[in-house]
C-alpha positions in Angstrom: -0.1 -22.9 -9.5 3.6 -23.4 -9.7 6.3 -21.2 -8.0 9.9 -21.4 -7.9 11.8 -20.7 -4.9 15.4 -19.0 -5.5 18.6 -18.7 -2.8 17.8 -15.7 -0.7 21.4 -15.4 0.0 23.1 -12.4 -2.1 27.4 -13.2 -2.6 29.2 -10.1 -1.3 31.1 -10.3 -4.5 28.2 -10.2 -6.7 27.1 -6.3 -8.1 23.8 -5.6 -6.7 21.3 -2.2 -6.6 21.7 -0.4 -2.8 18.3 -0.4 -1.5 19.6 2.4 1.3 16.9 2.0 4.3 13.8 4.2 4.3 12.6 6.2 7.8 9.2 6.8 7.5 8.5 10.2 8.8 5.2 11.4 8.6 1.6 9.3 8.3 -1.4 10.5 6.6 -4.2 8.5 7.4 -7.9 9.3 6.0 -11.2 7.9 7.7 -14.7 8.2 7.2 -16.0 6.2 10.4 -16.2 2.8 8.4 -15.2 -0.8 9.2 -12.4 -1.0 6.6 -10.9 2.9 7.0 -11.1 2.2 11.5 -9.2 -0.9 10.3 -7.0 0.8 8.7 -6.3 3.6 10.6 -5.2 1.1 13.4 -2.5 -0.5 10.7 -1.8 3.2 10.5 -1.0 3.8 14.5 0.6 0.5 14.7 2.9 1.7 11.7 3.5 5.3 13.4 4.3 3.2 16.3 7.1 1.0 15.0 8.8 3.5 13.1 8.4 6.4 15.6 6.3 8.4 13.2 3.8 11.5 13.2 0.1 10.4 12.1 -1.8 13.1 10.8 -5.9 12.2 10.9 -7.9 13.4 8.6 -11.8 13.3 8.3 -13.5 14.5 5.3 -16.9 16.2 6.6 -19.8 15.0 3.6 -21.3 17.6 1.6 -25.0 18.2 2.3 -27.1 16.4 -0.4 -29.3 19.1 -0.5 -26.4 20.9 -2.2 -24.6 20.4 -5.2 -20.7 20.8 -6.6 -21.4 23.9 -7.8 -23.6 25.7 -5.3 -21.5 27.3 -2.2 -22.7 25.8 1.5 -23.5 28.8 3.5 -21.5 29.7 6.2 -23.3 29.0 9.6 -24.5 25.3 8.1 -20.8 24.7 7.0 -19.1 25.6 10.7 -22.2 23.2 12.5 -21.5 20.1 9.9 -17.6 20.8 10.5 -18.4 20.9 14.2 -20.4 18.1 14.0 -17.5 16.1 12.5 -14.7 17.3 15.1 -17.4 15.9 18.0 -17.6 12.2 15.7 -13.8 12.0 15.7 -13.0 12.9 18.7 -15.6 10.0 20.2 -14.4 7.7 17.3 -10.8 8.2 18.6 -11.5 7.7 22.1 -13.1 4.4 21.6 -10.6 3.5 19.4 -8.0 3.5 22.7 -4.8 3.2 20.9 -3.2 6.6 20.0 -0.8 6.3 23.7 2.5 7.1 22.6 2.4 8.4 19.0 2.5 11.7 18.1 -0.3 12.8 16.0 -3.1 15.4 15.1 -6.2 15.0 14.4 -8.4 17.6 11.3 -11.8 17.7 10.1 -12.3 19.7 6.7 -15.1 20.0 4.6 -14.8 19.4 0.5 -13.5 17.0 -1.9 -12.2 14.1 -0.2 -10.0 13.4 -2.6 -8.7 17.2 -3.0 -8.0 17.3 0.4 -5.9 14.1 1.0 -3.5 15.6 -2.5 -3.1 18.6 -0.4 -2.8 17.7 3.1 -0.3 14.5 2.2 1.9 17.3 -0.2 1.8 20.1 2.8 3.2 17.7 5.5 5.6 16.0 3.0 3.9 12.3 3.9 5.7 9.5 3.6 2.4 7.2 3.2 -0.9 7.5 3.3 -3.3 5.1 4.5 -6.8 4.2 3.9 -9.9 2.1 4.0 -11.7 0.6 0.6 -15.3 -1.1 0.8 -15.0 -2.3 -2.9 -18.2 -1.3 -3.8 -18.4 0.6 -7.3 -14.6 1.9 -7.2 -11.7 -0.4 -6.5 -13.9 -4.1 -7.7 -15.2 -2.7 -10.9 -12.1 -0.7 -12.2 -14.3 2.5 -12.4 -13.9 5.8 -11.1 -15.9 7.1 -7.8 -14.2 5.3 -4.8 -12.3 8.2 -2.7 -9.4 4.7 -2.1 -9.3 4.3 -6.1 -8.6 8.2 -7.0 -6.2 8.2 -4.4 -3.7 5.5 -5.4 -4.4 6.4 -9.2 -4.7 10.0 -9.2 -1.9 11.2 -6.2 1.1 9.4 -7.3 2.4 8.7 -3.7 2.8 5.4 -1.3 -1.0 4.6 -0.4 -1.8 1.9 1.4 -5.1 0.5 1.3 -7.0 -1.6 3.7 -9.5 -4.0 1.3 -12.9 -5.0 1.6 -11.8 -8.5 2.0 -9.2 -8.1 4.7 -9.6 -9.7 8.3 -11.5 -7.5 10.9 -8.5 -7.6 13.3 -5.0 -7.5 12.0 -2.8 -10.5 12.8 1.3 -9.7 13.6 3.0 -8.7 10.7 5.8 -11.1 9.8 5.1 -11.8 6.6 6.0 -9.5 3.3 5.1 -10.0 -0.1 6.6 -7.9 -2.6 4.9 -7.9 -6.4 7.5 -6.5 -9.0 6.4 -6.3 -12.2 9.8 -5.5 -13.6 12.3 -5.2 -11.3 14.6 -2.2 -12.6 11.5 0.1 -11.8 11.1 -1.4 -8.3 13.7 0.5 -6.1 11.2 2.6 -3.9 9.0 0.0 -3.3 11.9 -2.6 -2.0 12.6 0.4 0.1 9.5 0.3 1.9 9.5 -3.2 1.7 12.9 -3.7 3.8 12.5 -1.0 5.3 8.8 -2.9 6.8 10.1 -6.1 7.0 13.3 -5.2 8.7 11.4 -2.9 11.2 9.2 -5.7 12.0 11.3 -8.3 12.1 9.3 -9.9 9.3 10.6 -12.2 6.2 10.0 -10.7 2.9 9.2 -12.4 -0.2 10.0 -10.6 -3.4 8.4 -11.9 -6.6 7.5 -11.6 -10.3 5.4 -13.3 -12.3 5.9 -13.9 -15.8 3.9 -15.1 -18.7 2.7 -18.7 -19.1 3.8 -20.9 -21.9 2.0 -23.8 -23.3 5.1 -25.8 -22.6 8.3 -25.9 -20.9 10.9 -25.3 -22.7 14.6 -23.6 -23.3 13.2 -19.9 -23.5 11.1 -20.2 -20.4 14.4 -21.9 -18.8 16.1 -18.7 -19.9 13.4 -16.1 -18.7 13.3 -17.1 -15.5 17.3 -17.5 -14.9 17.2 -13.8 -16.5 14.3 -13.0 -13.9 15.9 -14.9 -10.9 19.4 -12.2 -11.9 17.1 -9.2 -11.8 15.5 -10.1 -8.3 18.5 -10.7 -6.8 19.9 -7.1 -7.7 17.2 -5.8 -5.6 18.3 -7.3 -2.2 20.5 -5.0 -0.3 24.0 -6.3 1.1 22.8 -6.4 4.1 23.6 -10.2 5.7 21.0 -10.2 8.1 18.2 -9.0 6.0 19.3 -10.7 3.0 19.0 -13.8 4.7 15.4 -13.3 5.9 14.6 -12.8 1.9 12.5 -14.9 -0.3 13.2 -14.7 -4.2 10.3 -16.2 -6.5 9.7 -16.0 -10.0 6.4 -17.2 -10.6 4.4 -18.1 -13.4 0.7 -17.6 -14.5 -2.2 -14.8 -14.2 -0.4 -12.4 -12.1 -3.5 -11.3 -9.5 -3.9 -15.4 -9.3 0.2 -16.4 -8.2 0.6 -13.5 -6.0 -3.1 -13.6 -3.6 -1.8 -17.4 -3.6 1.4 -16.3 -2.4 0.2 -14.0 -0.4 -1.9 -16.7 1.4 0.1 -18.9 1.5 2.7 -17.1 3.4 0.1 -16.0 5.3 1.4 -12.5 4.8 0.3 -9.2 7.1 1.1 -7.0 3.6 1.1 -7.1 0.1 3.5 -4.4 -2.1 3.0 -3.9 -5.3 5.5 -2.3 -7.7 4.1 -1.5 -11.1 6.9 -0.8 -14.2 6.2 3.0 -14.0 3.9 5.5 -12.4 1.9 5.7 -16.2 0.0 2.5 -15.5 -1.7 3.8 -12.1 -3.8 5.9 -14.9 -3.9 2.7 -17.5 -6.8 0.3 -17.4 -5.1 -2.8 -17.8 -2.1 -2.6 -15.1 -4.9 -0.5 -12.8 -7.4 -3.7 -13.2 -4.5 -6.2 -11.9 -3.8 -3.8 -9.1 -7.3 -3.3 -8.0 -8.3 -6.8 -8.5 -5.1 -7.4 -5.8 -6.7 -4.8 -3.1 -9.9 -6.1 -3.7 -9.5 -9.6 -3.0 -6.2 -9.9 -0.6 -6.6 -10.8 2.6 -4.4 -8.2 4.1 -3.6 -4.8 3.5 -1.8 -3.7 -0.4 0.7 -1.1 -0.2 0.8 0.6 -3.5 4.2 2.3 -4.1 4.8 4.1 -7.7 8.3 4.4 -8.9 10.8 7.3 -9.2 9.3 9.2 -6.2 11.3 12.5 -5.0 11.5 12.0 -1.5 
């Protein structure tokens, strides 16, 4: 694996895209009671923490098994599984111990999962949504049927996901990788990115990886100058940031260089900013993404381009 660091440092003089910083606002963060969505939900408190947000909770109450898509749950059993739910996170909460100080809510519905994070993330105009993947059948296998997969495909909005392979306890976040696939389309995401690092006082790393060639030669000399040009258009003109910014242009299988990078850096969180928001539904640019969440050790933040904030 080969990687080529570039000058962080931006010239004043130079032309260069205005990142503008990015307040997040509002936290939508979806649990089910398992290792990997607690784990994420306490990325999500330390998040609303840091940037002084609200974190909405949602819990998705199961359907009964005994009842199908298609067949209405009566009323009584509905209000005692939803009651049910409230009591689980409420005690889930209260063991968690780490809520002091951010402003949230906490809501237990009953239905799609799925339907209900599109509809509660549009109705409080979320600036992110968070959530845990176990990897098994959805997110590993590039098929439909994990809750974290339709999400990040499907809703078209900043999801973070906390992966199957991440660490049970998250270390300080000063480390930022951001993945751009082609950098033009990657404004929103290097808003959240610098927007991240420069909240957490982390350094942020900002790469793209481009095809391999058999050889070296004068056109892969002139692909990555052309590539090194386009990153450097992303970094703000901010001095102190700009100086705590990484530029690589990489060059390989693209899920191989960046998990490197990504360990090697030993980085807290992984952005990835595909071309346009088409390829979240497209198999190919959806199997380097999910292969990404499934196997980085930290959490992925998936951010599609051209959002309306």
């Amino acid at each position: 694996m080969s990687s080529r660091p570039v000058s962080s440092f931006v010239s004043q003089a130079e032309p260069h895209l205005e990142t503008t910083p990015l307040r997040v606002h509002r936290i939508l963060a979806a649990t089910d009671f398992s290792a990997q969505a607690t784990l994420s939900l306490r990325y999500a408190i330390r998040l609303a923490r840091v940037f002084s947000a609200t974190l909405h909770i949602l819990y998705c109450v199961p359907q009964d098994a005994s009842f199908s898509n298609t067949v209405a749950v009566p009323q009584d059993l509905q209000e005692m599984l939803l009651e049910r739910g409230r009591q689980q996170l409420r005690d889930h909460l209260l063991a968690l111990g780490s809520l002091y100080r951010v402003q949230h809510r906490a809501e237990v519905v009953a239905g799609s999962a799925v339907d209900w994070i599109a509809a509660t993330a549009r109705n409080m105009h979320a600036d992110l949504i968070v959530m845990g993947s176990h990897g098994r059948g959805g997110l590993g296998k590039v098929m439909l049927g994990s809750v974290a997969e339709k999400t990040v495909r499907h809703i078209g909005g900043p999801v973070l996901v906390v992966g199957p392979q991440c660490a049970s306890r998250y270390r300080p976040l000063r480390q930022v990788v951001l993945a751009v696939e082609k950098p033009m389309h990657a404004l929103r995401a290097t808003q959240y990115a610098c927007s991240i690092a420069r909240e957490f006082g982390a350094t942020l790393a900002i790469a793209q990886v481009l095809p391999e060639h058999d050889e070296s030669g004068p056109i892969e000399h002139v692909e990555e100058r052309r590539a090194r040009e386009d990153l450097k258009l992303l970094v703000p003109g901010d001095p102190e940031l700009a100086a705590h910014v990484d530029l690589r242009a990489l060059r390989g299988d693209a899920v191989e260089e960046l998990l490197h990078l990504a360990r090697v850096r030993e980085a807290g969180l992984v952005i990835v900013a595909p071309r346009s928001r088409a390829v979240f539904a497209d198999r190919t640019p959806w199997s380097t993404l999910a292969d990404i969440i499934r196997w980085a050790r930290c959490p992925v933040l998936a951010v599609p381009p051209h959002l309306i904030g």
